[in-house]
C-alpha positions in Angstrom: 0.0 0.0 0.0 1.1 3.6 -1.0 0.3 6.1 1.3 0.5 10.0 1.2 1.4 11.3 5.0 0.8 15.5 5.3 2.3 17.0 8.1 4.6 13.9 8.2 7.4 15.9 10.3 5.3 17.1 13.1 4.4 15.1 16.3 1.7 13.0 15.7 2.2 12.3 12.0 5.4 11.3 12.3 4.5 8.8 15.0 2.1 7.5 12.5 5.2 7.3 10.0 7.6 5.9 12.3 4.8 3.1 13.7 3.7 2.2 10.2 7.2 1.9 8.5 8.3 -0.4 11.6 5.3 -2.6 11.0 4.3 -1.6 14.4 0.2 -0.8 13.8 -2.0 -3.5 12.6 -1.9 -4.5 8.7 1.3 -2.3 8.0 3.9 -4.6 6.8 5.4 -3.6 3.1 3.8 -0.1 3.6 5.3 2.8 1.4 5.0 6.2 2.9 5.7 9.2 1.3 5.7 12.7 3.7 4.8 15.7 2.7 5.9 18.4 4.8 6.3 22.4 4.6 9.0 22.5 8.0 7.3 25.1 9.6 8.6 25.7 13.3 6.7 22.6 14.5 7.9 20.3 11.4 11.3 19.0 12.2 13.2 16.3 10.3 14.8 15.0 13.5 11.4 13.6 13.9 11.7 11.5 11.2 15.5 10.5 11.6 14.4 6.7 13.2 13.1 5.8 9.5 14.9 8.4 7.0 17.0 5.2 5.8 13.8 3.0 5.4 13.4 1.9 1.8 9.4 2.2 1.7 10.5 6.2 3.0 10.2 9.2 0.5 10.0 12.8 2.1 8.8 15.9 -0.1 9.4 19.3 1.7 6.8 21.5 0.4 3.4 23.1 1.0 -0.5 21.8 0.7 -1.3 24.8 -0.3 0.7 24.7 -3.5 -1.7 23.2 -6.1 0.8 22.0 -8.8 2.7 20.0 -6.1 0.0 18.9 -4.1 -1.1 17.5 -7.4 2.2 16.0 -8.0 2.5 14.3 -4.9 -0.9 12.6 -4.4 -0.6 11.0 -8.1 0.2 7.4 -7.3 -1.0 6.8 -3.7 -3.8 4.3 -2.4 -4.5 6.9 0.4 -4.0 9.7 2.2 -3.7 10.4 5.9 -3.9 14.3 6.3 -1.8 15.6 9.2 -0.8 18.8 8.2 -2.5 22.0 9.8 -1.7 24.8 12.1 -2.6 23.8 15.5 -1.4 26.3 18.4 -5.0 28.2 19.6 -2.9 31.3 20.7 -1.3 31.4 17.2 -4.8 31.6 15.8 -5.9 34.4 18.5 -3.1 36.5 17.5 -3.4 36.0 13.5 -5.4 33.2 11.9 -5.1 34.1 8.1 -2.5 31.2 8.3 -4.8 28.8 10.0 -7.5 29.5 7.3 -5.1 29.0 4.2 -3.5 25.8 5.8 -6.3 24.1 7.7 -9.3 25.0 4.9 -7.3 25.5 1.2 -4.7 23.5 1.8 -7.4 20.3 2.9 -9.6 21.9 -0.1 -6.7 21.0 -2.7 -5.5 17.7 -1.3 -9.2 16.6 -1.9 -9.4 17.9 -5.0 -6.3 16.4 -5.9 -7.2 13.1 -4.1 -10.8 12.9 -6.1 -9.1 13.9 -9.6 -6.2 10.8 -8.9 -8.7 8.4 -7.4 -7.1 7.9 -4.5 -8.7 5.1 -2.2 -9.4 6.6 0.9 -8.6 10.0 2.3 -8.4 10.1 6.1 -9.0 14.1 7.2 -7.2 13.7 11.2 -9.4 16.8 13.2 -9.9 17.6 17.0 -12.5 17.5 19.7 -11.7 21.1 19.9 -14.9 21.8 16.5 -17.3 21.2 19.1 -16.5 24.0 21.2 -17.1 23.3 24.9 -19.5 20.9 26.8 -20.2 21.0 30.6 -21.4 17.4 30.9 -21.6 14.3 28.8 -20.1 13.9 26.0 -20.4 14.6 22.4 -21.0 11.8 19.9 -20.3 11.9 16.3 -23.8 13.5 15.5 -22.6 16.6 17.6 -23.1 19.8 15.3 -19.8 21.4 15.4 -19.4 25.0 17.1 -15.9 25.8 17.5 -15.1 29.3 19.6 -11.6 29.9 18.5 -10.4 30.7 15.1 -7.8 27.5 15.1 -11.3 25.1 15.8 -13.1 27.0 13.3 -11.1 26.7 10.5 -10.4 22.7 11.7 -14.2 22.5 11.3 -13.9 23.8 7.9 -11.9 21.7 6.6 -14.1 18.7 8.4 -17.1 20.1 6.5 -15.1 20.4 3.1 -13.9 16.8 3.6 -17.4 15.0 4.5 -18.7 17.1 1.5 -16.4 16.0 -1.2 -18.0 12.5 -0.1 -21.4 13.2 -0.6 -20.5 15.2 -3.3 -18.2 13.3 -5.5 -18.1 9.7 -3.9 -14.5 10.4 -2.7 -13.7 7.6 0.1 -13.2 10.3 3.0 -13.6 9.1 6.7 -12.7 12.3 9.5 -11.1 11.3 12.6 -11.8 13.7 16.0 -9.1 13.3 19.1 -8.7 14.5 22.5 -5.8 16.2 23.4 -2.4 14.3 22.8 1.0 13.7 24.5 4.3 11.8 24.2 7.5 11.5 22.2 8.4 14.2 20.1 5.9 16.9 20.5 7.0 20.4 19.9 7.4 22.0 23.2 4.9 25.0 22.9 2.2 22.8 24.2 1.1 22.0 27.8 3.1 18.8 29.0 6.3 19.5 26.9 6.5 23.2 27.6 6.3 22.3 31.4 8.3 19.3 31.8 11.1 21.0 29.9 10.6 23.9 32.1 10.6 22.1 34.9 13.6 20.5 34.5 15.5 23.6 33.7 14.3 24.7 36.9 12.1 27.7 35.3 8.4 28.2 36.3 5.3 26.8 34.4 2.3 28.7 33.3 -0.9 27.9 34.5 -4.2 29.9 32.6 -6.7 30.9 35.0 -7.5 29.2 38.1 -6.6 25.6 36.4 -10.2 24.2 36.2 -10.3 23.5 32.3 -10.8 19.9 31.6 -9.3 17.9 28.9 -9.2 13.9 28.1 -5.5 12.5 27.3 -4.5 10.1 24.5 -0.9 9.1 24.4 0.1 9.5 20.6 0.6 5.8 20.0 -2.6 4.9 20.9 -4.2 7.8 18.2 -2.0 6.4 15.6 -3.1 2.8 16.5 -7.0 4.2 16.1 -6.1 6.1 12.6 -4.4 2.5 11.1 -7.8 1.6 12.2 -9.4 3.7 10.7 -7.7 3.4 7.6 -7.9 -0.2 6.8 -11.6 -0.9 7.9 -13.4 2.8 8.4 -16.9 3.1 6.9 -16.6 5.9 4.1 -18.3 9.3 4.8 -18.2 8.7 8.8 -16.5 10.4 11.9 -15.1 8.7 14.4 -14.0 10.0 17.5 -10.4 8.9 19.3 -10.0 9.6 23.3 -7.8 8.2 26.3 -9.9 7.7 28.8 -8.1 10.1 31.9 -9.9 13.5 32.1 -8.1 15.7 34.1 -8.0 19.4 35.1 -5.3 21.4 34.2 -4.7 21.6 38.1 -4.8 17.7 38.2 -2.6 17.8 35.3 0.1 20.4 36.9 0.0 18.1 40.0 1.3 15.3 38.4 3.4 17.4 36.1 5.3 18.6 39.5 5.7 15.0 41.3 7.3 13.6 37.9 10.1 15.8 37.6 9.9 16.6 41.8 9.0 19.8 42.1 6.5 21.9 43.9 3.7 24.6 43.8 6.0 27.1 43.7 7.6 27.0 40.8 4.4 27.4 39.2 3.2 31.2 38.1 -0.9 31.8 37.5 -1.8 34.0 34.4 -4.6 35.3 33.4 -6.9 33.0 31.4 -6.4 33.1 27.4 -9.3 34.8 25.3 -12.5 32.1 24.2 -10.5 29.3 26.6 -12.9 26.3 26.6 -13.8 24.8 29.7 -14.1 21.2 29.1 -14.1 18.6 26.1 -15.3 15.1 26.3 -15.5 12.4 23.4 -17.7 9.2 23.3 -15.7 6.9 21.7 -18.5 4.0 21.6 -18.4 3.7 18.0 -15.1 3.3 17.3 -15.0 0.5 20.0 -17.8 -1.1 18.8 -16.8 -1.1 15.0 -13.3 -0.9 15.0 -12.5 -2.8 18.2 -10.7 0.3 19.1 -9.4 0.6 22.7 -6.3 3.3 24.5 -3.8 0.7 25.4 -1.4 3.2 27.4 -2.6 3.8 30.7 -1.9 7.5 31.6 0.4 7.0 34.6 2.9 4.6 32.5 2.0 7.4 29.5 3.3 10.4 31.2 5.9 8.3 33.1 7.6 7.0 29.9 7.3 11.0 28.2 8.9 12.8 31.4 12.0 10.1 30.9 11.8 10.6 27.1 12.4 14.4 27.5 15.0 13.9 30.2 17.0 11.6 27.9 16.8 14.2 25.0 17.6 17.3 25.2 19.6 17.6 21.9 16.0 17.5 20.4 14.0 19.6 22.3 16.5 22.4 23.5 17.1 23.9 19.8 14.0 24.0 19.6 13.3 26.4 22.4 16.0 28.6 21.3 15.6 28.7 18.0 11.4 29.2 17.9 10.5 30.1 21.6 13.5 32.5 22.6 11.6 33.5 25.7 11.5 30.4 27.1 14.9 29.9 26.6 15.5 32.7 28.1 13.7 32.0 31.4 10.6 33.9 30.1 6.9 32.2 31.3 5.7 31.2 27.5 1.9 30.3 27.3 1.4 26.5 26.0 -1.1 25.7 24.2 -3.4 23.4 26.0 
């Protein structure tokens, strides 16, 4: 099987890449991945480093937002797994023309490009975050969206452009939702990263308002597990929604954060909550258990055990990083993660 990976070089796609060319996730063996990555600040090629020698491996640095490359690219592949977006919600307060161009045009022209090549299945990778916020319960697949920040809005779009070019045109799309992620690799602007690394530079971590908001965690291996899933035996023109099964507060969260790397309360620093900051989200992940036989196999504890050691053991990854794209972090400055 030949399959297109966007957004490749970022965290989560390129655990996807990694898993599949190892023959790690279910029905992957003499898998062919090409990635297609632009290398923004979050795309990083060290990412990718475990498999760059693989012979099923082919990497393309460029943009979904270029239509004669985009067209280029997708020629020749049995499916596409769409990664690529911008992500950070404080990015998108502060500007989100990017957001729209990358997260609705760019997903408009893969389509396009997937529907005029005949690609086999298109798998559009989105967040809980479309739904906005819930108090209690959980949202099901049938959920309307109603994002409240311009990063969820413009993920929403390109949800809605994706299902349409089903119903539309007959293109094989299936839309994965997930809860928040963590683990391995993930660019240090967001919540556990950015405090861990903090933390063990002995600098303080941010913590937005008074630390209620609730989020679900999914280690990344288990998402990837769910999107192979999802892949190979997805019902065309459905959503299915991917959670972890440990809903904390961001004040549970920071607890657990601080015993890790073994340090206390006060070396954390209380700023004022970020503008449209959604209280909770909460995914029922019944149909994807009861179709795909989908279930988080990385308990949260072991999870966030096995990341804090992972970012102890590296810092040639993570540290250029923080001096190269967050200079005020690296400087001892309180940046504000994304959470």
């Amino acid at each position: 099987m030949r399959i297109l990976v966007t957004g490749g070089a970022g965290f989560i796609g390129s655990e996807f890449v990694r898993a599949t060319l190892r023959g790690e996730l279910p029905d992957s063996a003499d898998t062919r991945v090409t990635v297609l990555d632009k290398l923004t600040y979050s795309g990083n090629m060290a990412n990718l480093a475990p498999v760059a020698g693989h012979p099923g491996f082919r990497f393309v640095h460029g943009d979904i937002c270029d239509p004669l490359l985009v067209d280029e690219v997708v020629a020749g592949h049995d499916a596409v797994v769409h990664f690529a977006a911008e992500t950070h919600v404080d990015r998108s307060i502060v500007s989100a023309a990017e957001f729209a161009r990358t997260n609705v045009l760019g997903t408009e022209l893969l389509l396009e490009a997937a529907l005029r090549h005949r690609v086999g299945r298109f798998v559009h990778v989105s967040t809980d975050e479309v739904y906005g916020s819930i108090t209690t319960g959980s949202w099901t697949e049938e959920s309307p969206p109603a994002p409240n920040v311009p990063y969820a809005a413009t993920k929403a779009g390109g949800d809605l452009l994706a299902l349409a070019f089903h119903r539309t045109f007959g293109l094989d799309v299936v839309v994965t939702r997930c809860t928040n992620n963590y683990g391995h690799y993930q660019f240090p602007e967001k919540v556990i990263p950015l405090f861990v690394t903090n933390l063990l530079d002995g600098r303080p971590v941010p913590l937005y308002g008074d630390g209620g908001n609730m989020r679900d965690w999914l280690h990344v291996s288990d998402h990837c597990r769910a999107i192979q899933l999802v892949l190979r035996s997805g019902r065309a023109g459905e959503v299915y929604h991917i959670g972890g099964g440990t809903e904390l507060t961001n004040m549970q969260l920071t607890a657990r954060l601080l015993e890790a790397v073994g340090a206390g309360w006060d070396m954390v620093d209380h700023v004022p909550d970020r503008q449209g900051h959604d209280l909770r989200y909460s995914l029922d992940i019944s149909k994807i258990q009861r179709e795909l036989g989908y279930v988080p196999l990385v308990s949260f504890e072991d999870g966030l055990a096995a990341t804090v050691e992972w970012y102890r053991d590296n810092r040639s990854w993570w540290e250029p990083l923080k001096e190269r794209v967050m200079p005020g972090a690296a400087a001892g400055r309180v940046m504000i993660p994304a959470v």
